[in-house]
C-alpha positions, 0 to 999 in steps of 0.5 A: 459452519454449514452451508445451505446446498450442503444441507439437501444431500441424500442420506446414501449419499452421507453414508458413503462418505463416512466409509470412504476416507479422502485420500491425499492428492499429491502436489496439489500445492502446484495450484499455488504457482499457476494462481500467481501467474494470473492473480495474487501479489502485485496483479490486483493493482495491475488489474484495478489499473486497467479497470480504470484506464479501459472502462472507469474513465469512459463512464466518468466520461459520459456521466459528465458527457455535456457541457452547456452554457446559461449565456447562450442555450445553442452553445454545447460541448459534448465528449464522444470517447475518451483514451489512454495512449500509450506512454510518451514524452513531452519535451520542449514546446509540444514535442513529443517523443513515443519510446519511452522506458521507465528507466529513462524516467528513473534516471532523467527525473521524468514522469512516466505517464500517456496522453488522455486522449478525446473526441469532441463534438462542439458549437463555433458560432453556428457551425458544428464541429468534430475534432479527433484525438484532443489531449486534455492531460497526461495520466501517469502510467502503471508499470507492467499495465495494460499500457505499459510498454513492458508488459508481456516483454520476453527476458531478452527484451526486457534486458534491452530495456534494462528492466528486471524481469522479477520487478513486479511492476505496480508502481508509477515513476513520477518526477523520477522517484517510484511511488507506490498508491498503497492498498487502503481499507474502508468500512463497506458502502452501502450496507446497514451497521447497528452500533453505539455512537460516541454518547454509546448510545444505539444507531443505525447507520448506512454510509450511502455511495453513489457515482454523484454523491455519498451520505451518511443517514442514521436513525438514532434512538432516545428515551424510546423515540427513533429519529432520523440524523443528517449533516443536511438537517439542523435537527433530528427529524422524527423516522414517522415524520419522514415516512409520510413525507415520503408518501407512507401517510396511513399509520397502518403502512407506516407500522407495516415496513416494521412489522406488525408483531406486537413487541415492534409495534409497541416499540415504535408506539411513540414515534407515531405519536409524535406525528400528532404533537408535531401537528404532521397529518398529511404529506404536505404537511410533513413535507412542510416540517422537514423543509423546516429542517433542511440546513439553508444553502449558500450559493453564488448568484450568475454573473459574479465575478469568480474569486468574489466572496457573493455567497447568499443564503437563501431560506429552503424551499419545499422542492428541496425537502423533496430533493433531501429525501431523494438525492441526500438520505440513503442516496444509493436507493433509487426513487424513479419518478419520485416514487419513495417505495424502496426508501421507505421499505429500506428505512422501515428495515433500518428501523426494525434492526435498530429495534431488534438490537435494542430487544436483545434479538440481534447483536450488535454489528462487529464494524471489524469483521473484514466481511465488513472491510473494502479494500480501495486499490490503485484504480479507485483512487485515481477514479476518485480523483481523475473524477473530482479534476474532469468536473472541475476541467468542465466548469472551468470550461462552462465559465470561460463559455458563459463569460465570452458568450455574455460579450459580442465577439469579433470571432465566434468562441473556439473552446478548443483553445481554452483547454489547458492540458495541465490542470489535469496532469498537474492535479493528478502528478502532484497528488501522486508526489506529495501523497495528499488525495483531495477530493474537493466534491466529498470534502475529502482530505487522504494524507500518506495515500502514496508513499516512496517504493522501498528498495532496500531490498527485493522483498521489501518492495514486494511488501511494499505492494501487498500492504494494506494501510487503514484510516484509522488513526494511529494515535488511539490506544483501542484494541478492536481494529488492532486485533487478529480478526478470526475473519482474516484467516487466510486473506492477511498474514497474521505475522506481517504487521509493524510494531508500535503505534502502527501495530495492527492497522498497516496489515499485510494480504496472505499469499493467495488472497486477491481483491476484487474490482466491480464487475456488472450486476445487471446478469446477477440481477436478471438471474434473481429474478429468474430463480424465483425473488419476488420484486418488491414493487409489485407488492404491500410493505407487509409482505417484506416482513412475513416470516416466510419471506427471506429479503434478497439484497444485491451491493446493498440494495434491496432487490426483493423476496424470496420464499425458497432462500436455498434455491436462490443461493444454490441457482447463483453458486451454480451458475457461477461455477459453471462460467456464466457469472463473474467468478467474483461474485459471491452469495452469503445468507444470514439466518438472524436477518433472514436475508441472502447477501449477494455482492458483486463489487469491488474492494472484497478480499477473497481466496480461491478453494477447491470444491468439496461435493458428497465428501470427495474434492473435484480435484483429481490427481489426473487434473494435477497431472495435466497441470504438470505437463502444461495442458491447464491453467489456473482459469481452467480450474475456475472454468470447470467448476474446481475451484472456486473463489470465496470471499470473506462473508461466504466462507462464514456459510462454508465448512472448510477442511484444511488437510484431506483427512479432515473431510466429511460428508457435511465439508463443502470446500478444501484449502489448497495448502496451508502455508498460503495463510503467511504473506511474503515476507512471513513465507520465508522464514523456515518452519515459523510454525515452530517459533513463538508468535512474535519472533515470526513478527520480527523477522517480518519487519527486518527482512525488509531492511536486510542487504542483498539483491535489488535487481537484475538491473540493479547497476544501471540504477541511480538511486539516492541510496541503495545498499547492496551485498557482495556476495549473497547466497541462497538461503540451504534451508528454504520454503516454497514461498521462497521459490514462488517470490523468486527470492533465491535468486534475488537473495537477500543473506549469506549462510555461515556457519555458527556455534552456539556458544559463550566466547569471551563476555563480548556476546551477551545480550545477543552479540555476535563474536565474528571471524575475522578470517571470515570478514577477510573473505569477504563474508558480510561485505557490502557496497553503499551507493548514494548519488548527489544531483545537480541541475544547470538551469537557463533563466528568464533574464537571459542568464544561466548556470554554468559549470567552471572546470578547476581552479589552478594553485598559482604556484604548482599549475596543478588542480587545488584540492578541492578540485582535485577531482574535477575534469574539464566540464566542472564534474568528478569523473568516473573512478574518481576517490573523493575525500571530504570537502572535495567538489563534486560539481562545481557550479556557479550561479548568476546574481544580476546586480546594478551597472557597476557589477556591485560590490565584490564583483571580480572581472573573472567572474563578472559578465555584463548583459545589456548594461547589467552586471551578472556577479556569478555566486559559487554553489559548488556541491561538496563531499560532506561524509566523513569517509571517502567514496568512488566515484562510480558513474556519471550521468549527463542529461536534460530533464522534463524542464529542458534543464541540464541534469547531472547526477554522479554515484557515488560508492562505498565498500564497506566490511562489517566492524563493531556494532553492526548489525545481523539477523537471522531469519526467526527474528534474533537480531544482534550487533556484532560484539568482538572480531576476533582472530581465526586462531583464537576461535575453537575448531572441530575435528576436521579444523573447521572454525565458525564464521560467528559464536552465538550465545546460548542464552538467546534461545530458551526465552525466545523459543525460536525453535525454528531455528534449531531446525534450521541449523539441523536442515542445513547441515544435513543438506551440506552433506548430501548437497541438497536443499531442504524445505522448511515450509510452514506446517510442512517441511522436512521432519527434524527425525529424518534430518537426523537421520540424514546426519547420522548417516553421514557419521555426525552426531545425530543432535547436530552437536560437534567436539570443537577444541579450544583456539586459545587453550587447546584444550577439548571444550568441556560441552559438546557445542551445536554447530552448523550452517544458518542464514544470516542477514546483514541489516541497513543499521551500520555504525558508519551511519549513526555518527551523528553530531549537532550543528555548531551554534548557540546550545538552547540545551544542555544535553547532547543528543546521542554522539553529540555531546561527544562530538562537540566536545571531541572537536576542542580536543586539539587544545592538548597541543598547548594545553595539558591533557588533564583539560583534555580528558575534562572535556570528554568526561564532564557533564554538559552542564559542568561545561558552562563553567567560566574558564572552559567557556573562555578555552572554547571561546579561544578554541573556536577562533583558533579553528576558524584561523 
């Protein structure tokens, strides 16, 4: 890969470079941190929000700026400015309150969102009116955005808020839940892709986007004739045809947009002759044939009522062949004044490529090379959607206008009182809630868009934020998309991907990659045409197909021609660098298409590198010294022309070294440190580089389910489940990922010390023996909380939900059982045990009846309103686990709805016992096998006994020679009492770790004499033995208990513990049976079980339970 201003060097200056070696710039990795304090991780969504609220929305706005009525033509609405506030509450009628937090939101069960604020100029009768500060919904808000009330808050502050200061923000809180828009992957608008149809036969495609419409035009071929496709024609429409309709009418110009080299002309030879067997001559008559073509349109006359189904289907006329050709076919190439150039310019290339690709000159176009890919954050989305409601708010608006205004009216129409603020917010909140983007205008429909934030641990909601999710579906078996891309290098993590059918598709981004969002192309324009391109509408259709003439396309759209292509991508790169232009913008040239592609919209992935010029990088170690010391930023490296930002189509023109010695003369960008290729969650694996490939995608997918941290604010939430680890640890063996995420000191793991050996036959298949002296201290424990709610609601009848405080045992005076737990108001209080079966709410609600209060109706709980009889209906929430919890906290409350809210946390300690399952961080899971006693577990010189035994056997086929490494690192580390680093394509030699431990008097190999615990006799084998990292994961046995519900068996097989379960519950037979039907129970088939005479003893069991 060479690049064209690489190429104009002078030769003294080559052999310059060839002499000079580039030597090492120390600590340059600390452009990594200064990067992510401005960009990277969760910033882009931040960014793309902000886009959005402070300048998308205002264009939304004022492309949709007036409203007018065909009822009355003085009748106008007109939007002046458009807002978001700042985050509020609404509650009750009309009351709103300023200061609002997002935890308030978490624990209340509110939307955390801000008013959409308008100035309005309208017509009430004669009179013109102004009014300021309309609000006409609520947008919920991003949390750390430009308008959120955290952003930019001190850790003091924050703490005051009870916010974490390493939350990354990024997500919404809607109805009180965490929702996160993920990040989603489309193919790129605008942009000619050859490929081969579902029949595999050739065709041109541009899927075409404009702010009003998007379309998809194809020119096909078959048996040697190019069509043009549509879903607005009911037939193929020959590409000739289209190109006199469009004003092209001599077959002279028609071949000129193609070319006049003899192989195209013959090539396309037949489709002009098909003008002739159509009988199409003329426009006219061209135009003709295709109104022929366009597919009839359904409308509702004026005047129908709305919801009647009066749709006529009118035949088309000639004004809508010309409004195909200029609004419907490649829409996003603009036609001034019915001036059909540019159109026909863009699909004679359409044609010509397509040509091309079928004479073996071209290949055909890879749909997954990610130069190919937009990514659609945050900002998009809601733009899309924010769009499709405020049209659809306008209408509404226009139809009540256009009915009031058909009538007399006593007092001339207000529209200000037909504005209903919850069209808006309840589209926007219940898309957010449910997930489902429907965007009526495209007639699309986007399922899975948002998904609830994952907390199980601090960096599963990291990873929550940098994943990609593709619209491709799941269920297809197809290699290509799933692949790993060579044009993903260093935008994705090739290690963060799930296994399964999602393998492939739900992608993760890499450390340093970041998204761009739109900037304006206007100065990228006026700069064009200063550096020498020619625009196209001052000249004939030939000269766009001169060989000396190199096509100049910006977004997509043809600009112009350009005979010096070098100076016209050497005038935009300098440009860049020196400030002028958007840093974003970026320059790509493709010799095959002799075309310079320059792109400055949004959804491209890109990373910045530092710049190469005459073999020498333009960063000194003087720049990293003042980055050290505080006087740089990040931007100022962008700023002066260091480092700069590629995208995935100009890497492909740039020849990047990856390390300082591997630069010369030709190289022209130098990666800033290689372990930002690794995402998250694959940058905290220690030396991942020496594991085989899918053990590093492995520990990707687990260190998301591993227990630890949440937050610092991790005791004041409430969640609906939320497992935490006593005593986590910082990992000894750590990366410099692990130090950029924070995630030392939100660890999720403990270190403990293993021997890797065979102990008993409890450890094969990757069991784990564990000490059970190590459980005693409190290694592996860990709290569980779930919450239960409840909500007293007031009804429209006049009746309500109330809570009774404990009933009474007649005979005791005391509390009964059940509510043993109960205070006064009906709800558990605080530090409460409760056992299975007990109340934690007792809540009891209205059932109106007739006069006579109904059947059952008891005076105790019978109230009468207005000669009804209220019979209340006990819908007590009960404890249904098997084991007991603490009640934690307990939280009294009103929501949004003015409804009491009651929400209790409920805690369980658990230590860890058979079956539950560790991992380490190089993807060796395993399920604890044996608890064994401290004193039948072998013990080294120094009387040391490990905290688990590992069998030997999980390392040779897995490979995981990272974690040898590990155990090596983190012995010498305790020795010395330091961390060591085990960064991917770096980290501390395994010879000077060696070395470090010899030192100290241990075996060099890491490897100890440990004694018998059982014996006590010398183990045979010196045994590997030290610290490494584990992590306890969600999966307990405690929670896979699981039992089928009683009632009629449509099968006769059990669903995992079922079968054991059911049979388990009759087991109290053994008290007037004997135990050999016991054991007849729990050991037989099910299907044995239908025989007649255990069908009668379950009969009777069941009866004598009920009793």
């Amino acid at each position: 890969m060479t690049v064209g201003h690489a190429n104009g060097r002078s030769q003294i200056k080559s052999e310059i470079g060839k002499d000079q070696k580039c030597m090492p710039l120390e600590d340059k990795w600390l452009l990594v941190p200064a990067f992510l304090k401005v960009r990277g991780l969760v910033k882009q969504h931040l960014v793309s929000f902000d886009h959005f609220v402070n300048q998308e929305i205002r264009n939304i706005m004022l492309s949709n700026q007036k409203i007018t009525s065909d009822a009355n033509p003085n009748f106008y609405l007109k939007y002046l400015d458009i807002r978001v506030g700042k985050p509020s509450s609404e509650e009750g009628l009309n009351m709103t309150h300023d200061k609002i937090t997002p935890q308030e939101c978490r624990l209340r069960d509110m939307t955390y969102s801000a008013p959409i604020s308008v100035d309005i100029e309208y017509t009430r009768g004669n009179q013109r009116v102004f009014k300021k500060d309309l609000v006409i919904g609520r947008m919920p808000i991003m949390l750390r955005s430009s308008k959120c009330i955290l952003r930019d808050l001190a850790e003091e502050e924050l703490a005051r808020v009870q916010e974490c200061p390493y939350d990354p923000g990024g997500y919404f809180v809607v109805k009180g839940s965490e929702k996160v828009i993920l990040i989603q992957e489309q193919l790129s608008k605008n942009r000619i892709m050859v490929g081969r149809n579902s029949s595999k036969e050739l065709q041109c495609e541009v899927l075409s986007s404009t702010s009003e419409r998007k379309s998809k035009t194809y020119v096909t071929v078959k048996k040697g004739k190019y069509s043009v496709r549509h879903n607005q024609l009911t037939d193929d429409i020959p590409v000739s045809i289209i190109f006199k309709a469009m004003g092209v009418e001599s077959d002279y110009d028609i071949v000129s947009t193609i070319g006049h080299e003899e192989k195209y002309v013959s090539a396309f030879a037949q489709t002009l002759e098909e003008c002739i067997s159509n009988g199409v001559y003329t426009r006219q008559q061209a135009l003709t044939y295709v109104t022929s073509k366009v597919k009839a349109r359904k409308f509702t006359p004026f005047g129908s009522l709305p919801g009647t189904s009066v749709t006529i289907q009118a035949p088309p006329k000639e004004h809508e062949a010309i409004d195909f050709l200029s609004n419907s076919m490649i829409t996003h190439i603009a036609c001034p004044d019915g001036n059909f150039k540019m159109k026909a310019v863009y699909l004679g290339l359409m044609t010509r490529r397509l040509i091309q690709t079928e004479l073996g000159e071209n290949e055909l176009d890879d749909r997954d090379f990610y130069g190919n890919k937009r990514l659609e954050l945050a900002g998009s989305l809601l733009a899309l959607l924010f769009e499709d409601v405020f049209k659809r708010f306008n209408s509404e608006l226009k139809r009540i206008a256009d009915n009031a205004l058909m009538k007399t009216m006593a007092a001339p129409l207000d529209i200000v009182k037909h504005m209903r603020q919850d069209m808006i917010t309840n589209t926007i909140v219940n898309a957010m809630s449910t997930g489902n983007w429907i965007i009526k205008r495209f007639r699309m429909e986007r399922l899975g868009v948002t998904q609830v934030l994952s907390r199980l641990s601090y960096i599963s909601a990291i990873g929550m934020m940098t994943r990609i999710n593709s619209t491709f579906e799941k269920t297809r078996k197809v290699s290509g998309p799933r692949s790993l891309q060579p044009s993903q290098w260093g935008m994705l993590c090739p290690s963060d991907t799930p296994e399964g059918e999602a393998c492939g598709l739900v992608k993760n981004l890499a450390l340093i990659s970041h998204i761009t969002t739109d900037s304006d192309e206007k100065p990228v324009l006026r700069l064009l045409l200063n550096s020498g391109v020619e625009d196209l509408h001052n000249v004939h259709f030939s000269h766009v197909n001169q060989p000396e003439n190199t096509l100049i396309f910006l977004n997509g759209v043809l600009i112009g021609t350009a005979v010096d292509p070098e100076k016209v991508v050497k005038a935009v790169r300098d440009v860049r660098r020196s400030g002028l232009l958007s840093e974003f913008v970026s320059v790509s040239r493709s010799l095959t298409n002799r075309s310079v592609f320059i792109s400055s919209d949004g959804g491209r992935l890109c990373r910045p590198y530092i710049i190469v010029q005459d073999g020498q990088p333009m960063l000194t170690q003087e720049h990293i010294q003042e980055l050290k010391e505080g006087k740089r930023i990040f931007e100022d490296f962008v700023d002066d022309g260091i480092v700069e930002y590629l995208d995935v189509n100009e890497m492909n023109d740039a020849l990047i070294a990856v390390y300082e010695k591997e630069i010369v003369p030709e190289t022209t960008h130098l990666e800033i440190e290689p372990f930002t290729l690794l995402g998250v969650c694959a940058g905290l694996i220690p030396y991942p580089h020496h594991n085989q490939s899918p053990r590093n995608t492995y520990q990707c997918a687990m260190g998301k389910q591993a227990m630890g941290t949440i937050a610092y604010n991790q005791q004041k939430r409430i969640d609906s489940i939320m497992y935490l680890l006593c005593y986590p640890q910082r990992p000894l063996v750590k990366s410099k990922t692990i130090e950029l995420t924070n995630f030392e000191k939100l660890p999720a793991g403990a270190n403990g010390i293993i021997a890797v050996m065979s102990y008993s036959g409890y450890d094969i298949e990757d069991a784990l023996v564990l000490n059970k002296a190590s459980l005693d201290r409190g290694y592996g424990r860990c709290l569980v909380y779930k919450h239960v709610k409840g909500t007293a609601k007031k009804y429209p009848n006049q009746t309500f939900d109330r809570l009774l405080g404990p009933a009474l045992d007649p005979n005791t005076n005391k509390p009964i059982f059940k509510h043993k737990n109960l205070d006064r108001e009906g709800i558990v209080f605080a530090g409460a045990r409760i056992l299975p079966k007990q109340t934690i709410i007792n809540k009891h609600m209205p059932v109106v009846s007739g006069g006579d209060g109904g059947p059952g109706a008891s005076s105790s709980n019978t109230i009468g309103i207005a000669g009804r009889q209220v019979d209340y209906k006990d819908v007590s929430i009960t404890y249904k686990t098997p084991t007991p919890s603490y009640a934690e906290r307990v939280l009294l409350t009103y929501n949004e709805e003015e409804a009491h809210l009651f929400k209790v946390l409920l805690r369980q300690t658990r230590r860890p016992e058979l079956g539950d399952k560790f991992s380490s961080r190089h993807g060796q899971k395993g399920v604890c096998g044996l608890i064994a006693q401290q004193e039948d577990m072998p013990f080294n010189d120094l009387g040391m006994v490990p905290d688990m035994i590992m069998n030997p056997h999980g390392y040779p086929s897995r490979m995981t020679v990272g974690k040898l490494m590990e155990l090596l690192s983190g012995k010498a580390g305790v020795m010395n009492g330091t961390y060591h680093y085990g960064t991917a394509f770096g980290g501390d030699q395994v010879k000077d770790v060696c070395e470090e431990l010899a030192s100290r008097g241990y075996n060099y190999m890491g490897k100890d004499m440990l004694t018998s615990g059982i014996t006590g006799q010398p183990l045979s084998a010196y045994i590997y033995f030290g610290p490494i990292y584990y992590q306890k994961l969600k999966h307990m046995v405690l929670d896979k208990m699981h039992a089928r519900a009683r009632g009629p068996r449509i099968t006769a097989c059990p669903t995992s513990m079922a079968h054991f379960l059911f049979l388990a519950e009759h087991s109290f037979l053994a008290s007037r049976h004997p135990p050999q039907l016991c054991s007849l129970h729990l050991f037989l088939p099910a299907k044995l079980l239908l025989a007649p005479e255990i069908q009668e003893y379950a009969h009777w069991a069941r009866e004598y339970r009920d009793q």
